[in-house]
C-alpha positions in Angstrom: 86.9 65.0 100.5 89.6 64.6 103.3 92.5 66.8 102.6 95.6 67.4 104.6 98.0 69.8 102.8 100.3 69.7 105.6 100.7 66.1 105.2 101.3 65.9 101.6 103.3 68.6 101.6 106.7 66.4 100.5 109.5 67.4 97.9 108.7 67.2 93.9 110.7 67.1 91.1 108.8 69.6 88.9 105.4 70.8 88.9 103.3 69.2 91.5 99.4 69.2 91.7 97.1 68.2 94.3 93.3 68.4 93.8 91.8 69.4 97.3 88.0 69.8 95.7 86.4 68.1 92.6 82.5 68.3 91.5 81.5 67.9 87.2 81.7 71.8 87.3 84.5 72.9 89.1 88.0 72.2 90.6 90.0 73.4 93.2 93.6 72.7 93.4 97.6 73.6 94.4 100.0 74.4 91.9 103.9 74.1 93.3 107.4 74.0 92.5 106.7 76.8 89.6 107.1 80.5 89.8 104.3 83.3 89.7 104.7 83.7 86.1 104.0 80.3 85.2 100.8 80.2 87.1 99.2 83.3 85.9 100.3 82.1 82.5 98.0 78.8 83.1 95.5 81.5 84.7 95.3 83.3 81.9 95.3 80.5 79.1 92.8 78.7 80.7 90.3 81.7 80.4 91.2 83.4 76.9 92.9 80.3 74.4 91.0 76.8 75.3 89.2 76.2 72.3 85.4 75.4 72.5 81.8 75.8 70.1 79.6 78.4 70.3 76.7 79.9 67.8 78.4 81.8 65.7 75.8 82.7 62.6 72.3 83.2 62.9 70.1 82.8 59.3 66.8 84.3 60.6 63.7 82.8 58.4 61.3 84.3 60.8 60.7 86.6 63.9 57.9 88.1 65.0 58.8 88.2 68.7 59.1 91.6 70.7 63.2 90.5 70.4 65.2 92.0 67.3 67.5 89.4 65.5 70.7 90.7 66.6 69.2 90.3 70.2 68.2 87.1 69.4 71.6 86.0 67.9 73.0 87.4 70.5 71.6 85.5 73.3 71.9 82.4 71.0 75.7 83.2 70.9 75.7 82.8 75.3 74.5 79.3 75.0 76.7 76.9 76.2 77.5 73.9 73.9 78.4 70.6 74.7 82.9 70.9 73.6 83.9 67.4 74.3 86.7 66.2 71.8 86.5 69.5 70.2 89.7 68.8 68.6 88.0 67.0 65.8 86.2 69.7 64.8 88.5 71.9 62.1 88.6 75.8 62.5 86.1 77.1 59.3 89.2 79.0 58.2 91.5 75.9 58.0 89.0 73.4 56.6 89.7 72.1 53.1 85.8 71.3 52.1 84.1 74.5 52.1 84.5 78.2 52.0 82.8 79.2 55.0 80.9 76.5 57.0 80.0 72.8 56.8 79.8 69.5 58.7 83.4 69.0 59.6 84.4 72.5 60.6 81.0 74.0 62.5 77.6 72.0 64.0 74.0 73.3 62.5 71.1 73.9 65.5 68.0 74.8 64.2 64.8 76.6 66.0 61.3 76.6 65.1 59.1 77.6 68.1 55.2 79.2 67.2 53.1 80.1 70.0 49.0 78.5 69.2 47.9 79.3 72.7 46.5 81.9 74.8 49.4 81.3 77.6 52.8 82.8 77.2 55.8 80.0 75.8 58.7 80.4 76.5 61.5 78.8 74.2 63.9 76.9 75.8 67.8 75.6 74.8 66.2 72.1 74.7 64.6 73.3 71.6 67.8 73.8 69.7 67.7 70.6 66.9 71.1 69.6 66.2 71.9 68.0 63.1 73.7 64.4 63.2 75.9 65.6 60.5 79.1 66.6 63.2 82.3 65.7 63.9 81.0 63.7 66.8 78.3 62.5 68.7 78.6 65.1 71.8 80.1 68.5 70.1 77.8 71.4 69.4 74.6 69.8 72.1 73.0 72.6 74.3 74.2 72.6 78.1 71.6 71.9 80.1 72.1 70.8 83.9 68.8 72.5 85.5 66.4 69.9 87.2 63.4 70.1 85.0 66.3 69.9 81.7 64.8 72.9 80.0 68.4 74.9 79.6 68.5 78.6 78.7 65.7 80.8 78.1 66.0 82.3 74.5 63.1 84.1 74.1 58.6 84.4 75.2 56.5 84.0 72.4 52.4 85.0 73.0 50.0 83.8 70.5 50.5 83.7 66.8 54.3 84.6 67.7 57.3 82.6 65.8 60.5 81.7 65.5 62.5 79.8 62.7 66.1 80.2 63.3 68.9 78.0 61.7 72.2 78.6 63.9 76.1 77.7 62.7 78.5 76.6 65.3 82.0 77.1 65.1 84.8 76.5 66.8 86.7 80.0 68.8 88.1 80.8 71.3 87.0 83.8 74.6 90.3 85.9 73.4 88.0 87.2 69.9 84.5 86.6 71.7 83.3 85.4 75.5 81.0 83.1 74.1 83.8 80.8 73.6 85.0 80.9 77.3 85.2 77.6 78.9 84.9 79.1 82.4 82.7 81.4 84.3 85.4 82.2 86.7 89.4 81.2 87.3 91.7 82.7 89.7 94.4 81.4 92.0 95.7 82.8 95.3 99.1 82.7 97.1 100.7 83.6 100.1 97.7 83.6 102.1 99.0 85.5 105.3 101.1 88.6 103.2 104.7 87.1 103.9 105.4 88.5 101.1 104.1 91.7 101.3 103.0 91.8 98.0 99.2 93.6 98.8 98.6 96.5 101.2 96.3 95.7 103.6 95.3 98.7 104.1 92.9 99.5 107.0 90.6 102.1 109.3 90.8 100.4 113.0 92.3 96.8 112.8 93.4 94.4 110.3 92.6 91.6 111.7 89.0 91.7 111.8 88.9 94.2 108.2 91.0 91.1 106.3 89.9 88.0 107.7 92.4 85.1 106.7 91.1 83.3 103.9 90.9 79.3 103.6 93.8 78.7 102.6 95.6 80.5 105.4 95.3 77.1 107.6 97.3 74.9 104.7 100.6 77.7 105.8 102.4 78.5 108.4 102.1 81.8 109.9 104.4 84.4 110.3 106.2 84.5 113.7 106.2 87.5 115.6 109.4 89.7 115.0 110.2 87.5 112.1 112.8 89.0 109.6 111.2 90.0 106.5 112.9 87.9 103.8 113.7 90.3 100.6 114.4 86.9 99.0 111.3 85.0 99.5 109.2 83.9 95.9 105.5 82.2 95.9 106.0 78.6 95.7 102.5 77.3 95.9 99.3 78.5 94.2 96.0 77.4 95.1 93.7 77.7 91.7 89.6 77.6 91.4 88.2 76.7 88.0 84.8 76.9 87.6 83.3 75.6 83.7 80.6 76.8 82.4 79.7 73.2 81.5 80.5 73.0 77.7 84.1 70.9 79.4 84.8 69.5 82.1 86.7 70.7 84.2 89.9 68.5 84.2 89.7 68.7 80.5 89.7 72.7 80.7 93.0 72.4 82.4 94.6 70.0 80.5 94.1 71.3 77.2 95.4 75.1 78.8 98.3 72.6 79.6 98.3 71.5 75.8 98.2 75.3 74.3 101.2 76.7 76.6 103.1 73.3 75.4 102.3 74.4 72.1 103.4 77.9 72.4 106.9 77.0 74.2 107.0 74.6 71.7 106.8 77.5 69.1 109.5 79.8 70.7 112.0 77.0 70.8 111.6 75.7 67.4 112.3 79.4 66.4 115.3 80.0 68.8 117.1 77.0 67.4 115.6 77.7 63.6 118.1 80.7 64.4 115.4 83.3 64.0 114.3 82.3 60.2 110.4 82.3 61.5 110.1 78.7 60.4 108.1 77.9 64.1 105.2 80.6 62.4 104.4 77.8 59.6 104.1 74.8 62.3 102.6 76.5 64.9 98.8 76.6 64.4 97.8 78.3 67.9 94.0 78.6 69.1 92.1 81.4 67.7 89.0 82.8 66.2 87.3 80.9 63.3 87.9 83.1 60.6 90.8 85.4 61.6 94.7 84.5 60.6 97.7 84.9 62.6 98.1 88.2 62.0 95.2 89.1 63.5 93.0 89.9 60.0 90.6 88.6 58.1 91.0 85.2 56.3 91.0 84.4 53.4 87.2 83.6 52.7 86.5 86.9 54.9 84.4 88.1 57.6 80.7 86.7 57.5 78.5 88.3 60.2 75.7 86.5 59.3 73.5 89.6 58.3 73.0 92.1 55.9 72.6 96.0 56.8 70.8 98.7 55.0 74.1 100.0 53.5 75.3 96.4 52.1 77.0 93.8 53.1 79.2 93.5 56.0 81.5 91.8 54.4 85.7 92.7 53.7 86.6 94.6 51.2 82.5 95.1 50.3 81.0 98.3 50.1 78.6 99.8 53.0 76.6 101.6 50.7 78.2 105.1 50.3 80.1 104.8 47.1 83.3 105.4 48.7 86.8 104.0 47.2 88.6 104.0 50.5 90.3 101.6 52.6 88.5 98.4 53.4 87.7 97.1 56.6 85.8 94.1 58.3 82.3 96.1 58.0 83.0 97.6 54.7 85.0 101.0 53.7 85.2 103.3 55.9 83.2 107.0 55.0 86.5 108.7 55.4 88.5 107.5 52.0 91.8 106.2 52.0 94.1 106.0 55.1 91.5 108.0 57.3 91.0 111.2 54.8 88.2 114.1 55.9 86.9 113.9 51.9 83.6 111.4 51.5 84.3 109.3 48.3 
């Protein structure tokens, strides 16, 4: 793609966007005419609030792999799934028709793999069965973009080895858990030749040849010998890379970062003109974890980690097996009584 940013580079009432590089997994483009707190805001949205599926509960029937179950679910977790019009899927802790999972707020993959031969099998994401009971047709289908359409390795099975897995998918976001991160990497870059001063290039012999200019140093100016430093100068254009990890794509990575900081300013004023009263808290839904509230805990139907441990379930409020009466927490009460006490219940 031809791209002249010299040429386009014309006055814009508001934000302003120009793509300079495009593919189905990544994006390269200039943000302008907003300051450096607005971009790293997008930066930072884009990576941590952009809602997507992932694995969330493993039921393990059987394993008799080398691989423990939590390593298992684990690697389960890292598999990309396919987040297109994620939005009709409901978080599990908002939906009205069940208590902790069914078809309209997480997707069911299941997993049944048994070696027969005398040649090590590898299981594949391909393998993953997803049930047609979903939101829609695309949500909660493995990623797979190599060649040969295998996708992730999950485990190697030798002879008489199996696996029968049965996987929930919910609905999260990468601030509680990086399975749920739409992208592998986002950053941006400004000021590409230090106008601004803003890094210390610092160096042993010479500069130039220890911080070669990057890229985007040909779409500026450059600074002109004995210029005057300018104590007043700001960033005014950003260039951003977003690379997906292939559950969205790309553009739709950005615009729904676009839609979250919308909904978040959208918050704040509400509240400002609400005169305080916290009536924006009730409206305001934002992206986060499936089963945690607002305030950061537990909801209501409480944590499920999707196993049991030899000290009881890990559930909230449960018990982890030591008769204690102390405070509760996500895994259980802690050994250590009431409001961190040294006596054992």
């Amino acid at each position: 793609m031809d791209y002249d940013p010299m040429a386009m580079d014309t006055e814009a009432e508001g934000p302003s966007v120009k793509i300079s590089d495009a593919s189905a997994h990544h994006v390269n483009f200039e943000l302008s005419s907003v300051d450096l707190a607005f971009a790293n805001t997008i930066r930072r949205v884009i990576m941590a609030e952009v809602p997507t599926m992932a694995i969330d509960l493993v039921e393990v029937e059987a394993n008799t792999s080398v691989l423990a179950d939590e390593f298992i679910s684990h690697r389960l977790g890292l598999i990309p799934l396919n987040s297109k019009n994620v939005d009709d899927v409901a978080y599990s802790r908002d939906c009205d028709q069940c208590d902790n999972y069914c078809e309209q707020c997480s997707v069911t993959l299941t997993l049944h793999a048994r070696c027969t031969g005398d040649e090590i099998m590898k299981v594949y994401a391909r393998d993953l069965v997803v049930d047609s009971q979903r939101p829609n047709n695309w949500v909660g289908n493995p990623v797979i973009t190599d060649p040969d359409g295998l996708g992730t390795v999950i485990a190697k099975l030798r002879k008489g080895q199996e696996l029968r897995l049965k996987c929930i998918a919910k609905k999260g976001i990468a601030k509680e858990h990086a399975k749920w991160a739409p992208v592998s990497a986002v950053g941006f870059e400004y000021d590409p030749h230090n106008k601004l001063k803003h890094i210390d290039l610092w160096f042993e012999k010479d500069a130039a040849e220890e911080w070669p200019p990057s890229k985007y140093a040909s779409w500026e100016d450059p600074p002109q010998e004995g210029e005057a430093f300018d104590y007043d100068a700001v960033p005014e254009k950003f260039y951003f890379e977003v690379e997906s990890v292939g559950n969205l794509d790309p553009d739709a990575i950005i615009q729904q970062g676009i839609k979250v900081v919308q909904e978040k300013l959208a918050a704040v004023i509400k509240d400002l003109t609400d005169g305080g009263s916290g009536g924006a808290a009730a409206d305001f839904d934002g992206p986060r974890s499936p089963d945690m509230n607002m305030n950061g805990g537990a909801a209501a139907s409480g944590w499920d980690q999707g196993y049991t441990t030899p000290f009881g379930t890990a559930a909230a409020g449960g018990s982890s097996g030591w008769g204690q009466t102390g405070a509760a927490t996500p895994y259980g009460a802690t050994p250590y009584g009431q409001n961190g006490s040294n006596g054992w219940n």
